[in-house]
N, C-alpha and C positions, 0 to 999 in steps of 0.2 A: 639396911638397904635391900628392896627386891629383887630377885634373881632376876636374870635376863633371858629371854627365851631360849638363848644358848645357851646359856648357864643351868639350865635345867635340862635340856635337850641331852648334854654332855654329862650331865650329872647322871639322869636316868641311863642315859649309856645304850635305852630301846627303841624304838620307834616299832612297834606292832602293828603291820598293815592288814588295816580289817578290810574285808570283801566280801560282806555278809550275805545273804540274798533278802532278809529283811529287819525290819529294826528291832523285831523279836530277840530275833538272833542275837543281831549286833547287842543291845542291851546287858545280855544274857552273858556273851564274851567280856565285854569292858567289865561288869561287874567280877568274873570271876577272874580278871586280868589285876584288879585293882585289890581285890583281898589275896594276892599275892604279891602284892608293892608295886607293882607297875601300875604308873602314871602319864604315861603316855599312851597315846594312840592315834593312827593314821586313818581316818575315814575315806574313801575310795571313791570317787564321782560314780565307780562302777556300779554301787549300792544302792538299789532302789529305794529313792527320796532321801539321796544324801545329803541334802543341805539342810532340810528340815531332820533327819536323825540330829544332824548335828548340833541344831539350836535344841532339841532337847537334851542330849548328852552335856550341852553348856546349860542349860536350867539346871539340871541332877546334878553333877557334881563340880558347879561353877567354883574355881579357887582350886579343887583336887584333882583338877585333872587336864592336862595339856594337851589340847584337840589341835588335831590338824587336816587337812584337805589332800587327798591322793589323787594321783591319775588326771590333773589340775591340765590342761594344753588351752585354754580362751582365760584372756584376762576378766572378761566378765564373770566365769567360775570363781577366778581366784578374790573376785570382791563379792560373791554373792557368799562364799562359805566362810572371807572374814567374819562378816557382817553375821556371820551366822553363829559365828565363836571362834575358829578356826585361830590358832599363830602362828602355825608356820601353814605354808605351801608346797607340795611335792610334786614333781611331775616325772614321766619314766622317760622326758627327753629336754630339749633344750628350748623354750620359748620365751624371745627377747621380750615379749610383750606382758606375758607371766610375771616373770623377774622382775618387771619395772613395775608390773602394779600393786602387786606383794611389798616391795619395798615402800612403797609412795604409801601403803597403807601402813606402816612402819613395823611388817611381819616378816618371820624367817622363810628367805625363798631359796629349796631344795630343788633346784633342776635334776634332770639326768642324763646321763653320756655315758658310753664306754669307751670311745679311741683315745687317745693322749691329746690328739686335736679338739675333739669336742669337750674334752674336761676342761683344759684349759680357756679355751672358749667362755665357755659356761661361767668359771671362774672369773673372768674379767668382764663378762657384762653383767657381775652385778653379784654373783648369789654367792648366799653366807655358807652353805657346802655343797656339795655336789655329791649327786645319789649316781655310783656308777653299779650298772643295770644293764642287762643282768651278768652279775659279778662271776655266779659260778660256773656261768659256759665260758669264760675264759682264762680259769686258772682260778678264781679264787682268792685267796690270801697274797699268793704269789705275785699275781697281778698287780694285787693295791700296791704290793709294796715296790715292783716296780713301774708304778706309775708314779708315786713318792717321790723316787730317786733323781728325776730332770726338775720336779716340781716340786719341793718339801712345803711349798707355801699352802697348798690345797687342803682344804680340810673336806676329807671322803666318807660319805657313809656307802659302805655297801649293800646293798640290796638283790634277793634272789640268791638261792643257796647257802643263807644264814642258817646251821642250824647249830643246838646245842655242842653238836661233836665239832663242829667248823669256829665258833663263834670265838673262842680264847687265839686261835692263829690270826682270823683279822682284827682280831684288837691289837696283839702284838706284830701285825703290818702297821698298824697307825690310822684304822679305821678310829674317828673318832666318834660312832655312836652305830651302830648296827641296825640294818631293817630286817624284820623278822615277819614272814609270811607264816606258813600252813603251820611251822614247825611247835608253834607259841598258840598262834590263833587259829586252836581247832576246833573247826566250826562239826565237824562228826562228833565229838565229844558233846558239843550242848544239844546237836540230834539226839543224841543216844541220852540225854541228862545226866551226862558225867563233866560238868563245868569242875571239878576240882582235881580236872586232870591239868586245866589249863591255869589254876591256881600255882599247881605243885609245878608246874614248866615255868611259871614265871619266876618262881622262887629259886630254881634250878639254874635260870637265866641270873640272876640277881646276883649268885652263887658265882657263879663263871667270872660276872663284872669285876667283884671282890676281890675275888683269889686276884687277879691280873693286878687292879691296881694294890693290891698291898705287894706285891714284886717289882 
């Protein structure tokens, strides 16, 4: 039976939000993101010709690799970068209109919130987690886990102040899959042509996943 897109989503345990300035770039990062095992990746509306990086990234490596749509706020985005490969949807706030069209396309829709009102919110009109954003201007780890605490139902990725030294405390708050900026996807690394720094960080990130779930 095929995984589900949470089922892979939770499996990889990453979500890598790329913010490339072109699809050189971008390219260049997935590639050495993916010869470190990571199979996920967030493409950014912010990314100059994101929709169309995107349907190339689903030509290249259609089946190995779980694309999704960042920075998502108009429903029409969120059906233009399905259509484009996309399975899940991410946005860094809360749009009822997003969520409903994400779903109706039958893909995973990641809103975002930070107050305990808007998480919930968010949660019940619809969306399969919630990206609360940005995580590390208010506590971090601490936070997720007391936002847990009134809500155990929520399933939270954090996003914003993921890094390597951070990433094992909000796994054990009950983040169920981490968003990972600059720390993973560094884009001065492929300036500089050192992509095997961001191989070794994903490996390192891989590493963090493991140790937590074998405890």
């Amino acid at each position: 039976m095929a995984e589900t897109i949470q089922q892979t989503i939770e499996r990889a345990g990453l979500i890598p939000v790329l913010r490339a300035r072109s699809a050189v770039q971008a390219h260049a990062v997935v590639k050495a993101m993916i010869a470190g095992g990571v199979n996920v990746v967030e493409v950014t509306m912010t990314v100059p010709g994101a929709v169309e990086l995107l349907k190339e990234l689903h030509r290249e490596y259609a089946g190995d690799l779980l694309l999704g749509a960042g920075t998502v706020t108009l429903a029409d985005e969120a059906e233009a970068t399905v259509e484009a490969g996309a399975q899940f949807v991410v946005s860094p706030s809360f749009h009822p209109e997003v969520v409903a069209k994400t779903r109706a396309l039958g893909k995973v829709s990641i809103p975002g919130a930070l107050t305990p009102t808007e998480a919930i919110t968010a949660w019940r009109g619809g969306a399969d987690y919630v990206k609360i954003f940005p995580c590390s201007a208010v506590g971090g780890a601490s936070y997720l886990k007391a936002l847990l605490a009134p809500f155990p139902e929520l399933q939270l990725i954090p996003t914003g102040g993921v890094t390597l030294q951070t990433a094992e405390s909000f796994l054990r708050a009950g983040a169920k899959a981490l968003g990972v900026g600059s720390d993973l996807v560094n884009l001065a690394a492929i300036d500089e042509g050192r992509p095997e720094t961001i191989t070794e960080m994903a490996r390192a990130y891989l590493e963090v996943l493991a140790r937590v779930r074998q405890q």
